[in-house]
C-alpha positions as CSV (number, residue, x, y, z in Angstrom):
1,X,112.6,-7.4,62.6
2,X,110.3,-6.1,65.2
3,X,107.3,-7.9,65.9
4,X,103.8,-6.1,66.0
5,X,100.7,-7.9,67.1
6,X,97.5,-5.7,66.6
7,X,95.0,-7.2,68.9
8,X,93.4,-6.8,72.3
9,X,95.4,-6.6,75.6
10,X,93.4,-6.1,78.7
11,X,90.8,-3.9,78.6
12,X,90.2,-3.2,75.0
13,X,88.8,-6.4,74.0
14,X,86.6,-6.5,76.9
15,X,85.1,-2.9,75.8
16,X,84.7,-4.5,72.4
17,X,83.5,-7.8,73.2
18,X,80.3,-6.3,75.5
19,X,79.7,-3.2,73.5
20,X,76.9,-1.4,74.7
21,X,76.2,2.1,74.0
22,X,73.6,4.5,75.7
23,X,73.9,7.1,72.7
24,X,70.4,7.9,71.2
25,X,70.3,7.1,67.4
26,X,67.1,7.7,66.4
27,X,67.7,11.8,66.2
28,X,69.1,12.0,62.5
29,X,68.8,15.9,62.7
30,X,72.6,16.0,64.7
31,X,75.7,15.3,62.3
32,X,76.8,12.1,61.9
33,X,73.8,10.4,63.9
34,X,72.6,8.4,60.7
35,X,75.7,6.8,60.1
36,X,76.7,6.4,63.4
37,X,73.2,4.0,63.3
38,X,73.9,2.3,60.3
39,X,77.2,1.4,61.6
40,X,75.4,0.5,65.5
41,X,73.1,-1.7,63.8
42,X,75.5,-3.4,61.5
43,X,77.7,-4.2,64.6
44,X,74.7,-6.0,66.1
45,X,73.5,-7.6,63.4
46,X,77.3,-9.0,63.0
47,X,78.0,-9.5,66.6
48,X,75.1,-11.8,66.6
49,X,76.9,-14.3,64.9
50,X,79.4,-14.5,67.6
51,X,79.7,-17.4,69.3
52,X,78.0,-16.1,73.3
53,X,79.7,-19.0,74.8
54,X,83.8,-18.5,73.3
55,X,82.8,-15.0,74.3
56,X,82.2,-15.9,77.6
57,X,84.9,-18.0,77.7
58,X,87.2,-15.2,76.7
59,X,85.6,-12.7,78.9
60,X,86.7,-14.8,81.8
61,X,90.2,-15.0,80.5
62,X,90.2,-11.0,80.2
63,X,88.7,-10.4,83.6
64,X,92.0,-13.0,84.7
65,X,94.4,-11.0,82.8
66,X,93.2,-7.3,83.9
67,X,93.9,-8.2,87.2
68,X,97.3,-9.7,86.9
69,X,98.0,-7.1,84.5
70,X,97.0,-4.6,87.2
71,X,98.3,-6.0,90.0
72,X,102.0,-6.4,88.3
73,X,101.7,-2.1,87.1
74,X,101.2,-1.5,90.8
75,X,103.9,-3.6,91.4
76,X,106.4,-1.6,89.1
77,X,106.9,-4.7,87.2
78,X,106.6,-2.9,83.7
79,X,108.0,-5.8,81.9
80,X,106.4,-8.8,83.3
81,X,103.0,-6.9,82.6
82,X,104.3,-6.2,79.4
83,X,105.4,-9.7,78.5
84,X,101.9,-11.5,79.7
85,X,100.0,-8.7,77.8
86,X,102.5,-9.9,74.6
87,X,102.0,-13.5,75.4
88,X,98.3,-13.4,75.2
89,X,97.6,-11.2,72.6
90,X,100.0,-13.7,70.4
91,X,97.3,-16.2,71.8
92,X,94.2,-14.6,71.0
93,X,95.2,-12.3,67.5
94,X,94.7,-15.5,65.5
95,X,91.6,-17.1,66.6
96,X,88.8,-16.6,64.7
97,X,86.6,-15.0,67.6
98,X,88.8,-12.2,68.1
99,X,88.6,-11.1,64.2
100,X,85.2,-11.6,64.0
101,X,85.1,-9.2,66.6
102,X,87.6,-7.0,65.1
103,X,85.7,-7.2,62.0
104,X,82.3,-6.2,63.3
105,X,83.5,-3.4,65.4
106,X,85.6,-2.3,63.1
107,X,82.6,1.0,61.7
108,X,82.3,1.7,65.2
109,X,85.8,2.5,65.7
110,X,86.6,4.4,62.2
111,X,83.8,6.5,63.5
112,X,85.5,6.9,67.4
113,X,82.6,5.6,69.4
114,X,84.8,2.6,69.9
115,X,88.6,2.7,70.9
116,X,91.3,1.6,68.3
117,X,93.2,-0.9,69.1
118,X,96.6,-0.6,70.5
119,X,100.2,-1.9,68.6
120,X,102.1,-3.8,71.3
121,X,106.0,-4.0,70.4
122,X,107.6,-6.8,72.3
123,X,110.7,-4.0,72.7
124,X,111.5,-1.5,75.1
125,X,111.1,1.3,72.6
126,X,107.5,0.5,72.1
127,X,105.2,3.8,72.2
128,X,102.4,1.9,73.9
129,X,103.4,0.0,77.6
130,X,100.6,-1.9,79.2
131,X,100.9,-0.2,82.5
132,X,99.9,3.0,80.3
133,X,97.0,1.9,80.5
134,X,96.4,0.9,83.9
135,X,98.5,4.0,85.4
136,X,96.6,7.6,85.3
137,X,98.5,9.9,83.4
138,X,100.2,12.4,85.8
139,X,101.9,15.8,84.2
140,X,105.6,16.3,84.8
């Protein structure tokens, strides 16, 4: 049985733990611009329940993994990235920050202004590898 952890690895949780967006709301004459408020300003109002301190906490343990994370892809160590992004994402999936979070961003994704976030396989089959994300993609 393969084992899929839906959660945050590297970057993604830090884009959806500090969302700010610089899109103008207030123009409901463009498609889409009314619910894309409704959901903004439910994603506030949620994330203002979040605990600013555990987010801290876990920004700083983000801003520690990125750069491990990134300094193993440059290193063309696939799997060890792969295996620390695993390991901590098995760490954070369950804690009630991170699904809070999950659960007030969630409008803002369904609607694409916010990324969705990635399945990480723990095989070598998986679609998604963590230095996918910190590599540029380069056409064959």
């Amino acid at each position: 049985m393969k084992l899929e952890i839906k959660g945050a690895v590297a970057g993604t949780l830090l884009t959806l733990s500090s969302c700010v967006f610089a899109v103008d709301t207030t123009d409901f004459s463009k498609p889409g611009m009314k619910q894309l408020a409704v959901e903004k300003r439910a994603m506030e109002t949620c994330m203002a329940e979040v605990d600013e301190i555990q987010q801290i906490r876990l920004q700083a343990q983000l801003n520690v993994l990125d750069n491990q994370l990134h300094a193993l892809c440059d290193a063309d160590e696939q799997e060890k990235a792969q295996n620390k992004a695993l390991a901590f994402s098995a760490q954070v999936v369950d804690l009630p920050l991170f699904q809070k979070i999950q659960r007030c961003t969630q409008g803002m994704r369904d609607l694409g202004f916010l990324p969705q976030l990635p399945v990480v396989k723990p095989d070598s089959e998986a679609l998604y590898k963590i230095c996918d994300y910190y590599r540029p993609y380069v056409p064959k």
